[in-house]
C-alpha positions, 0 to 999 in steps of 0.5 A: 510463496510470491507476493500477489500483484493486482493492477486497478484504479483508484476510487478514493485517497481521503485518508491519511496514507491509505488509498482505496483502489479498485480491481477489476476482472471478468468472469464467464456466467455459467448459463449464458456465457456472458464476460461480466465485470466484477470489481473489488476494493482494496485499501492500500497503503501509500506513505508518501501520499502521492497517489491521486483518484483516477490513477492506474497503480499496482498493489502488492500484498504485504503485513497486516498494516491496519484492521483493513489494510494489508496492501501497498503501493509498489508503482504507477502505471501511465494509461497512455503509454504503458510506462510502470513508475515504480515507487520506493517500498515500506521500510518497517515501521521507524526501524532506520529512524534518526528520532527513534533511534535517538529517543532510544538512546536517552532512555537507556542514559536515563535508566543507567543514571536512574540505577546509579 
C-alpha cells in the first residue's frame, strides 16, 4: 500500500524536531454548492530542524514516531518557482549510529569479563 503525500504550510516549529503543518483542501457544501476551505494540522517529524514557520513542504506518512506523530518531512517546496527540495529520509532510530554501536560493543566485553 503507497505511503500518502500531503502538501500544507507550517504553522508552528517549536518543538524539538517536530513541525505542526497545515493542509488544506476544499470541499463542495451539499445545500448551496459552495468550495469551503477545511484545514487539518499534522505534527511531522523534521530531524535536522531545518524547517521554518511559513514554509510550504510535503509530508509523508510514516511509523508511529510519537503519541501524535506519524508523519515526516520528505521535501520542500519553493512557492515562487515550484521547485521541490527534497530532504534526506529518517533512518531507524540510531541503527548506523557509531556511539550505539560502540556502547554495544562494551557491554558485550563486560558481560564476557563478568562471566569469566
Amino acid at each position: 500500500m503507497p505511503k500518502r503525500v500531503l502538501q500544507g504550510t507550517i504553522v508552528s516549529d517549536k518543538n524539538n524536531k517536530t513541525v505542526v503543518v497545515a493542509v488544506e483542501r476544499k470541499i463542495k457544501h451539499p445545500l448551496y454548492k459552495k468550495y469551503i476551505k477545511r484545514t487539518s494540522k499534522f505534527s511531522a517529524h523534521d530531524e535536522a530542524n531545518a524547517c521554518q514557520v511559513g514554509e510550504t513542504v510535503q509530508i509523508e506518512e510514516c511509523r508511529p514516531i510519537s503519541k501524535n506523530k506519524c508523519w515526516q518531512v520528505i521535501a520542500t517546496v519553493d512557492t515562487s518557482t515550484g521547485k521541490v527540495t527534497q530532504m534526506t529520509k529518517m533512518d531507524k532510530p540510531a541503527a548506523n549510529d557509531e556511539k550505539t554501536k560502540a556502547k554495544k560493543t562494551t557491554k558485550a566485553s563486560a558481560k564476557k569479563k563478568a562471566s569469566a
